[in-house]
N, C-alpha and C positions, 0 to 999 in steps of 0.2 A: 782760487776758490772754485769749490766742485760748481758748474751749471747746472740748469733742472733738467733741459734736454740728456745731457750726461745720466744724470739719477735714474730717467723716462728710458731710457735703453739697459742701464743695468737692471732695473725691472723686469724691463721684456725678454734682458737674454741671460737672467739668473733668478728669476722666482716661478716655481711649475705653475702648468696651467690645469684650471682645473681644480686645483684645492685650496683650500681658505688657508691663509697664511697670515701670521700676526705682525702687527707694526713693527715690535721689536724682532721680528725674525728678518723684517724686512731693513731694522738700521743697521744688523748685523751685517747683513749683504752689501749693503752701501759701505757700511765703513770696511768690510774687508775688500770690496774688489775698488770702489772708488779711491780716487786719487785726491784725498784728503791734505787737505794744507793747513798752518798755523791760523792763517783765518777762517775755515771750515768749523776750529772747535771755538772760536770764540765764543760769549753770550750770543744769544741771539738781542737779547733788550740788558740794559742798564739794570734790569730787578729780576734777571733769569740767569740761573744757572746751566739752562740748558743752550748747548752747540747752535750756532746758526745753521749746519750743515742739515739736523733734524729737523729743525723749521723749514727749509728747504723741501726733504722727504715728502713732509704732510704736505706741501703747497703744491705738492706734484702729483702726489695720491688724489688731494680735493678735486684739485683740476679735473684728473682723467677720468674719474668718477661722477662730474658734469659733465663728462664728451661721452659717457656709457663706454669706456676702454678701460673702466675696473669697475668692480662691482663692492659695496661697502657692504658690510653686515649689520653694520647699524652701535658696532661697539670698538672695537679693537684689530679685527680680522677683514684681508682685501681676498678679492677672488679676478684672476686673469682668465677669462673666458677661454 
């Protein structure tokens, strides 16, 4: 299973800096350059259809966006200073 520090460097050294870029632009990069496993796409919950690996994503995005190391727009779109 991918880590978050893992997701937290593919961030840094595959989404530009400088322009607002959208979440989904940002799984795309994760799921193509990460090292995705059978438990990566699992659910994340019992009543969700979506991948544990993107619940991961956001919980990295949240993060760094409370240490001011991404910037949120307030909808859909991060910004790497």
């Amino acid at each position: 299973m991918i880590r978050l520090p893992e997701i937290w460097d593919m961030i840094l050294t595959y989404m530009p800096r400088g322009r607002w870029v959208s979440l989904d632009d940002i799984y795309r990069m994760v799921k193509r350059y990460g090292n995705l496993d059978v438990e990566d796409f699992e659910p994340q919950s019992p009543t969700s259809d979506i991948p544990k690996w993107k619940r991961n994503v956001r919980n990295v995005l949240q993060y760094r966006k409370g240490t001011g190391e991404i910037q949120w727009d307030g909808d859909t779109r991060y910004l790497l200073p």
